[in-house]
KEVEX-58169 format. One line per 2 residues: for each residue x, y, z of C-alpha. Coordinates in nm, 4 decimals. Example, Ala and Ser with C-alpha at 12.3 -4.5 7.8 and 13.67 -1.06 7.14 Angstrom:
BEGIN
1.2300:-0.4500:0.7800; 1.3670:-0.1060:0.7140;
% end
This chain:
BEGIN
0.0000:0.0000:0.0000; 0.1359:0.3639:-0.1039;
0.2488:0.5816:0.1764; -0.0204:0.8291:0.2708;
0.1747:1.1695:0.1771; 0.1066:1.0157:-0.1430;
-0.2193:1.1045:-0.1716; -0.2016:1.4096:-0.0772;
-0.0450:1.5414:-0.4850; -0.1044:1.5063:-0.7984;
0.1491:1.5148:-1.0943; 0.2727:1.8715:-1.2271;
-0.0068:1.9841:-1.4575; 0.2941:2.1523:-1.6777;
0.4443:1.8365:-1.7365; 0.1209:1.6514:-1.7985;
0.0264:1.9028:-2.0589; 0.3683:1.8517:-2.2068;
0.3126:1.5026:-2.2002; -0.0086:1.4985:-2.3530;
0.1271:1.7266:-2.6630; 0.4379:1.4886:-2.7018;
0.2454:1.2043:-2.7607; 0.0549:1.3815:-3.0239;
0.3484:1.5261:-3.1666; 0.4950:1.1198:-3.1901;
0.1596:1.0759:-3.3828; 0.2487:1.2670:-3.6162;
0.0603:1.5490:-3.5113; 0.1814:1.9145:-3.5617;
0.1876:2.0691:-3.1681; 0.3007:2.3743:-3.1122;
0.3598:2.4041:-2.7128; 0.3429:2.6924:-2.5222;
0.3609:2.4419:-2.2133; 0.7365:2.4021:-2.0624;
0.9112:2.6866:-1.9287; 1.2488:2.5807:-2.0290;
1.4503:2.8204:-2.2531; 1.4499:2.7163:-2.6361;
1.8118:2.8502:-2.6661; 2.1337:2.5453:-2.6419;
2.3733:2.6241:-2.3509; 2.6608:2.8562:-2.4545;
2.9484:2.6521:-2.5838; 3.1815:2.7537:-2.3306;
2.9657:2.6077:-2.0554; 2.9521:2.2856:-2.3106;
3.3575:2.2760:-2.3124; 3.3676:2.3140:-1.9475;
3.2045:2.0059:-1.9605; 3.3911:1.7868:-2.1472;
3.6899:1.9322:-1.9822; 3.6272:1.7874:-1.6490;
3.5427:1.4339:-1.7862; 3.8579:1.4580:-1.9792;
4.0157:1.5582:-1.6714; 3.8825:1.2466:-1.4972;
3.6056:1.5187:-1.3118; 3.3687:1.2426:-1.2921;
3.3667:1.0959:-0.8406; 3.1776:1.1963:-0.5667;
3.2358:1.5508:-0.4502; 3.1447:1.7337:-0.1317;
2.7390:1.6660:-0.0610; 2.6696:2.0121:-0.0554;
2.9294:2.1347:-0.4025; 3.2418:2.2155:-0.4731;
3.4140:2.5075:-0.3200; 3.4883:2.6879:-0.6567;
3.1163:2.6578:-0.7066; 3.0446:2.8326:-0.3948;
3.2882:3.0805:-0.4356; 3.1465:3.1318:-0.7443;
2.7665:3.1724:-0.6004; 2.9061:3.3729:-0.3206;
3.0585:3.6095:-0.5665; 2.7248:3.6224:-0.7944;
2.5491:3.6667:-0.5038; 2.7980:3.9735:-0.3860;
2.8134:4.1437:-0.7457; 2.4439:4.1187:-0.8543;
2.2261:4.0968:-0.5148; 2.4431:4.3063:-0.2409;
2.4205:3.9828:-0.0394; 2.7531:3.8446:0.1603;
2.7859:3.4812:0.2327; 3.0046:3.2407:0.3355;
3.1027:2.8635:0.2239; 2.8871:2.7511:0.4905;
2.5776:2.9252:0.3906; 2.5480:2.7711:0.0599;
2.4242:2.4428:-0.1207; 2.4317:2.3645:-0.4452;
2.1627:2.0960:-0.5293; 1.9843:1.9040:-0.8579;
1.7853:2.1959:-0.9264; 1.6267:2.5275:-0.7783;
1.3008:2.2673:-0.7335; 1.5670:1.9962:-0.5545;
1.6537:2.3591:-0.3675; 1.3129:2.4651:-0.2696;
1.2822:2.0514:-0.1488; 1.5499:2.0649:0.1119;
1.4322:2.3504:0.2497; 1.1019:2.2191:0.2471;
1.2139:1.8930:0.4327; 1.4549:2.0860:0.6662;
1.1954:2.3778:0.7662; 0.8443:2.2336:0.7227;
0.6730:1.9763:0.9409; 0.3323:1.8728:1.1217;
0.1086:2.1864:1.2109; 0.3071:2.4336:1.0260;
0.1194:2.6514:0.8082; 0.3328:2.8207:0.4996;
0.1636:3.1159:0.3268; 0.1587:3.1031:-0.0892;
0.0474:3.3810:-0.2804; -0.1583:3.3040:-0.5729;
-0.1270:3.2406:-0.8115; 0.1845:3.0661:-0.7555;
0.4086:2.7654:-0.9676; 0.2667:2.4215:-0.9056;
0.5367:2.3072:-0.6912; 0.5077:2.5082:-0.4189;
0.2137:2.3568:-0.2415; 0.2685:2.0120:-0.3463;
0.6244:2.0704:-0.1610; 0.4835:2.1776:0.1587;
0.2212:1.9014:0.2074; 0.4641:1.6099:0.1154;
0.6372:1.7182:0.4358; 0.3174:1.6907:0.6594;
0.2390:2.0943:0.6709; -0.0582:2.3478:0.5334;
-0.0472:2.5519:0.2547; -0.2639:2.8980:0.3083;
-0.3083:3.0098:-0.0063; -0.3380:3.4504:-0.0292;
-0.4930:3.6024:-0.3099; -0.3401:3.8190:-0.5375;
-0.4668:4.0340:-0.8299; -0.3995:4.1712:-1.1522;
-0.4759:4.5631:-1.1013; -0.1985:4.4717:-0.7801;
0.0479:4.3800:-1.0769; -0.0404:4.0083:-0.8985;
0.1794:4.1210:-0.5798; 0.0530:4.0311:-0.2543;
-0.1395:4.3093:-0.0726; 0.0576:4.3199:0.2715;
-0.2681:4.3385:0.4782; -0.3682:4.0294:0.3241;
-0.0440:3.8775:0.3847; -0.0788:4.0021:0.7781;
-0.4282:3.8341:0.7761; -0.2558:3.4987:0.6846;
-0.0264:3.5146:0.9457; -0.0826:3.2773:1.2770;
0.1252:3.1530:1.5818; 0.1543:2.8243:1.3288;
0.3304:3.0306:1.0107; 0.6671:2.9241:0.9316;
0.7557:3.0991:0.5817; 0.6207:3.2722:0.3286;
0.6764:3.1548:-0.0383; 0.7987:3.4153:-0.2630;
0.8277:3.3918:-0.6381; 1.0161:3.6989:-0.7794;
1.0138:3.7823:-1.1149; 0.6950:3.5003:-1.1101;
0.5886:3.1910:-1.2552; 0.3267:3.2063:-1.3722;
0.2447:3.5682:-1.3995; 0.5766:3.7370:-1.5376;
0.5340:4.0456:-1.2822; 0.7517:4.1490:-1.0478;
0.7863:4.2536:-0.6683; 0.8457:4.6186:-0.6364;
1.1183:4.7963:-0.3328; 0.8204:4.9535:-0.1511;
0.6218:4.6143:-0.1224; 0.9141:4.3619:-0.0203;
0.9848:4.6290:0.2001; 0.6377:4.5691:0.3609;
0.6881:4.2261:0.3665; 0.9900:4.2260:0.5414;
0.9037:4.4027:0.8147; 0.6160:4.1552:0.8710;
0.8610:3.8628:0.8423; 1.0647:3.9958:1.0946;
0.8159:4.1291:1.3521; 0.6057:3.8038:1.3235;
0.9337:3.5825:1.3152; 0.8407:3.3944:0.9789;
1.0883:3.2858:0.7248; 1.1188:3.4322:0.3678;
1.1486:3.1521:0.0969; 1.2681:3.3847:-0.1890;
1.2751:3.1604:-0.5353; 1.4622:3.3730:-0.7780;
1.5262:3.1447:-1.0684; 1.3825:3.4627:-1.2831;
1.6192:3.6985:-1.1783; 1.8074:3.7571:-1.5448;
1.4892:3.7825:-1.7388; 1.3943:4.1381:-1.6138;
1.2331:4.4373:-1.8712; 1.1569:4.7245:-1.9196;
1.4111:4.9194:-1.7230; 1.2457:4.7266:-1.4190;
1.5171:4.6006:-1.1536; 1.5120:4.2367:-0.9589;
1.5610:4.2795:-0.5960; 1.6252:4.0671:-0.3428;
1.4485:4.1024:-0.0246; 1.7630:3.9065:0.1707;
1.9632:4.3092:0.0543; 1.7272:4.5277:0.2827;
1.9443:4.4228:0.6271; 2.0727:4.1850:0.8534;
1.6984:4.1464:1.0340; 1.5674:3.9902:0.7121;
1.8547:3.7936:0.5333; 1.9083:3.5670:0.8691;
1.4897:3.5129:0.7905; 1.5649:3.4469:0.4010;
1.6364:3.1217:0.1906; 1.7751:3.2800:-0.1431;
1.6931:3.0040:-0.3867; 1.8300:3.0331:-0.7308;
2.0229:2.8654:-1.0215; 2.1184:2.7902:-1.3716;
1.8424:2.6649:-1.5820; 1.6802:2.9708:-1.6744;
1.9646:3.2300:-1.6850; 2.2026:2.9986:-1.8743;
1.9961:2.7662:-2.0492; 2.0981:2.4798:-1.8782;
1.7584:2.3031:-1.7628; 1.8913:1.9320:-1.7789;
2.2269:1.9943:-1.5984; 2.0352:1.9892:-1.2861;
2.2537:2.3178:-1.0788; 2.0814:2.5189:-0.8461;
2.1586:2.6689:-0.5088; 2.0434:2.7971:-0.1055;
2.1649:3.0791:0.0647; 2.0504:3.1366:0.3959;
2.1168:3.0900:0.7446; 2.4097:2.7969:0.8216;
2.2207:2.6382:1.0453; 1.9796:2.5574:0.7996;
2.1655:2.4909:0.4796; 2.3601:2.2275:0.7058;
2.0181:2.0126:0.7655; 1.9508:2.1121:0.4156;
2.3076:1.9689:0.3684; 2.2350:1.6574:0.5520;
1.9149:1.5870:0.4232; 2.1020:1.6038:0.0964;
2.3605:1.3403:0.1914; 2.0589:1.0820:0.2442;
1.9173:1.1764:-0.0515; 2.0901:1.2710:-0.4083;
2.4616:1.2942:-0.2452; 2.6254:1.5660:-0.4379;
2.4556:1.7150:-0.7783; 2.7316:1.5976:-1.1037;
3.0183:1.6676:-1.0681; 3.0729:1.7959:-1.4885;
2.7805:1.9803:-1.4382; 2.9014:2.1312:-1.1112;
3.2321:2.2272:-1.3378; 3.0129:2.3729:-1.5635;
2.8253:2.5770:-1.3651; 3.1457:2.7182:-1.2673;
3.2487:2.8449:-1.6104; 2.8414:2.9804:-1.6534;
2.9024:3.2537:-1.3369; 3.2799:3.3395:-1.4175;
3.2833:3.3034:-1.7635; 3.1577:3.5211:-2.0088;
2.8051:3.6582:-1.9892; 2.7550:3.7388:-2.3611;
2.4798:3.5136:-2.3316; 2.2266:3.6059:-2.1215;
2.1677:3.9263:-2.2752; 2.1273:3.8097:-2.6187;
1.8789:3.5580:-2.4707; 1.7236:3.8110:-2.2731;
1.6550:4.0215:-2.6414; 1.5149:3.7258:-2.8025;
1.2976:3.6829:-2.5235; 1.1886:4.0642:-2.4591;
1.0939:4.0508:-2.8132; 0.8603:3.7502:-2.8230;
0.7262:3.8763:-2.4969; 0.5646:4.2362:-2.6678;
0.4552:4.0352:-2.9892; 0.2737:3.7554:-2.7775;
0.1013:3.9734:-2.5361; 0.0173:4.2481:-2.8057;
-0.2135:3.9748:-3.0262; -0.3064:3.8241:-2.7215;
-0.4902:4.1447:-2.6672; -0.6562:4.1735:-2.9888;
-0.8618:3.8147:-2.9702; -1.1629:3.8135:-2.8420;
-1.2384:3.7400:-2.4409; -0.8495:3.7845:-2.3810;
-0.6872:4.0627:-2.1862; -0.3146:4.0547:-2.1082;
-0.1107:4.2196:-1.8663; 0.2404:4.3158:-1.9844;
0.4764:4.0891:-1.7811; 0.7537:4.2413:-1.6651;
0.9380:3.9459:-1.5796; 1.0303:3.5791:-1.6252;
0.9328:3.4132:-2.0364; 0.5023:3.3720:-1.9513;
0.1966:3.5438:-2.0551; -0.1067:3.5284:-1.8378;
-0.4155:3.6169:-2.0270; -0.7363:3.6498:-1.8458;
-0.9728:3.3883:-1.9957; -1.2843:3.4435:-1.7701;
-1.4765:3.5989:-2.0512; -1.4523:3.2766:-2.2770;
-1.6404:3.0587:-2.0217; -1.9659:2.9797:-2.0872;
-1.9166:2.9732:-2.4858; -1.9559:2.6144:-2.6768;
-1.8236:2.3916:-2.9286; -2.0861:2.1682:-3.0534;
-2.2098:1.9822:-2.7459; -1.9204:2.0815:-2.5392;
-1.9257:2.4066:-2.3162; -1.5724:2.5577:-2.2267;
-1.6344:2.6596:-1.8403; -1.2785:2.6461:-1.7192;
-0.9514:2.7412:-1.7665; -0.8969:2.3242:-1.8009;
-1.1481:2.2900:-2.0751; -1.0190:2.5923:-2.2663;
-0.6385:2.4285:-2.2645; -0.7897:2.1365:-2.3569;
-0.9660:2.2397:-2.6366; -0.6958:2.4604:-2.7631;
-0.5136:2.1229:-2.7672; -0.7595:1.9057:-2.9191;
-0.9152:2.1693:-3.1868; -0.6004:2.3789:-3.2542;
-0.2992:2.1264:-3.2080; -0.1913:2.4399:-2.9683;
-0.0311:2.3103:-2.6187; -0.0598:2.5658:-2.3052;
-0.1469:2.5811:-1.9098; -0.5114:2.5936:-1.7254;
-0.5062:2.8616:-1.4754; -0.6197:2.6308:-1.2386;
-0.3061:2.4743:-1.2162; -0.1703:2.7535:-1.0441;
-0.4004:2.8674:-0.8681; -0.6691:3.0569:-1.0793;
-0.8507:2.9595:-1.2923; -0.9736:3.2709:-1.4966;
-0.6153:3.2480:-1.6618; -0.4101:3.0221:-1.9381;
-0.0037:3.0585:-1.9270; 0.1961:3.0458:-2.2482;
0.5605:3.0427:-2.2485; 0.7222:3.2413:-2.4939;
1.0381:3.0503:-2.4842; 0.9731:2.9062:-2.8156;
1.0673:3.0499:-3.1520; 0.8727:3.3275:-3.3140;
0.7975:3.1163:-3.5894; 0.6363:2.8868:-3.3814;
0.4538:3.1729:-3.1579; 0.3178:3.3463:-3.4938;
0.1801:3.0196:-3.6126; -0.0060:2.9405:-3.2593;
-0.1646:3.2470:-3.2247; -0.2953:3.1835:-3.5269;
-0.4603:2.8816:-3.4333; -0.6002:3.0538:-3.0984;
-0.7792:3.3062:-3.2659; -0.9085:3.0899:-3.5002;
-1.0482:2.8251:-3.2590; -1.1420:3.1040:-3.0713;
-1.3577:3.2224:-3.3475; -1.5410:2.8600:-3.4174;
-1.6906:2.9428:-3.0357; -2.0420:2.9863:-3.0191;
-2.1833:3.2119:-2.7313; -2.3439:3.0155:-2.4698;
-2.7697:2.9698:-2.4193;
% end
């Protein structure tokens, strides 16, 4: 019989969607996903020669649990340069992935009548995370004319004796925005009068527009970075989603549970990718803004005809590679026998009818929303619009 914390999740609704559109694609059918967020660019070459440098090199044993020290120094220095944070050795883990990250610290932190505070809508992981280690999720509501950033008197209204951290997801998946100084300022000074941690996922940080800045809310001072878990990594910034590298900041006492829990889990993340997440922080950054171009343009052409189909409305992220279109005012419409009253059965119409692979709302939290990624090429986000608007238009309004 299957462990009770079991039943308690279901399977990422981004990955089953991806699924789903894969099989089609193997088919023979032409998909065009809008599902993954995982960058559509190869890693940079000199990551790729780091690589095969250190299995040349022999680069290929064990290494320390928690990563190697030119790793860390590496982070530390990232961390310094970019974020105005200062840590030391001892204050960092590297692990498989900012989600491996956001794991440990769920395992070291979280436990039986614990209550963690998500804003929503918020990436599927989060709440999953905190009931596989025995605690509640309280969700918050957050809203679009609020740039989706939690109201801080909402946030305070969340708060009990139980609350052990708030999750914060900064520039945010799945709503692109933001978190501006005067609002993390807020939250701070909750977080440190009410004595809650600050789980601050950052995975984002690169992919920043508009002359908008990413800030850290472990910078404001010393009250609020010994309450802060700065999660970040590779996969987004770099392109480097299946080398598995991302990393904790925080408190020492906690990264070394985090470090232990590690050790009876995954042991260290690999040791060639570990070399070449070296080279991606002290190498050259050429990269990421090119990427970050690429992306900025998609991101105005998707969201602009986004805004000119019918029942869509589109915030401008500001952040991250997603679009969030409000979808409420496409419920209730048919096709044939079949009425579309959910973010669910819109994605899964779109997928069905239009060969066009995306995200319900629901699965993150609300469902008068879809989520596209624009990290796909602009061929491939021409043609799907396309498609949207014209299955869009085969909608009949509703009795």
């Amino acid at each position: 019989m299957l462990a009770e914390r079991v039943k308690k999740i279901k399977p990422s609704p981004t990955l089953a969607i991806d699924s789903k559109a894969k099989a089609m694609k193997a088919s023979g059918v032409d998909v065009i996903s809008f599902g993954v967020g995982e960058p559509d660019f190869d890693t940079p070459e000199n990551i790729k020669e780091a690589a095969i440098r250190a299995i040349r090199d022999g680069f290929t044993k064990y290494t320390a649990v928690g990563g190697i020290d030119p790793l860390k120094d590496a982070i530390i220095r990232k961390l310094s340069e970019d974020n105005g944070l200062s840590y030391k050795r001892e204050e960092v883990i590297v692990s498989c992935g900012a989600k491996h990250s956001l794991y440990n610290i769920a395992q070291a932190l979280y436990g039986p009548g614990d209550e963690v505070i998500i804003p929503a809508p918020y990436w599927v992981s989060y709440p999953d995370q905190v009931l596989l280690n025995d605690a509640t999720p309280v969700f918050v509501r957050t809203y679009e004319e609020d740039s989706f950033m939690v109201r801080p008197e909402a946030l305070e209204a969340c708060i009990t004796k139980r609350t052990k951290a708030l999750i914060l997801n900064t520039p945010s998946n799945p709503t692109g925005m933001i978190y501006d100084r005067a609002t993390l300022e807020k939250i701070a000074a909750l977080a440190v009068k009410h004595k809650f941690y600050v789980v601050t996922d950052e995975i984002y940080e690169k992919l920043v527009y508009d002359g908008n800045q990413h800030i850290s809310i472990a910078s404001f001072n010393s009250e609020i970075k010994a309450l802060s878990l700065v999660v970040n990594g590779l996969s987004k910034s770099h392109a480097m989603t299946g080398w598995r590298i991302g990393y904790t900041a925080g408190p020492a006492d906690i990264v070394k549970a985090m470090t232990n829990i590690q050790s009876q889990s995954t042991s260290n993340p690999t040791s060639i990718a570990q070399k070449a997440a070296v080279e991606a922080l002290n190498g050259p950054q050429d990269f990421v803004p090119l990427m970050h171009a690429e992306f900025d343009k998609r991101r105005k052409y998707l969201v602009n005809e986004l805004n000119t189909i019918d029942g869509m409305t589109c915030r401008m992220p500001a952040g991250a590679f997603y679009a969030f279109p409000n979808t409420s005012r496409i419920y209730g419409r048919k096709f044939g026998d079949k009425v579309i009253g959910s973010s669910g059965d819109l994605a899964l119409y779109l997928l069905e009818e239009a060969s066009v692979a995306l995200v319900p709302g629901s699965a993150f939290g609300d469902d008068n929303y879809i989520r596209l990624s624009y990290a796909t090429s602009m061929e491939d986000i021409k043609r799907g619009i396309a498609r949207i608007r014209e299955a869009l238009g085969n909608l009949k309004a509703g009795a």
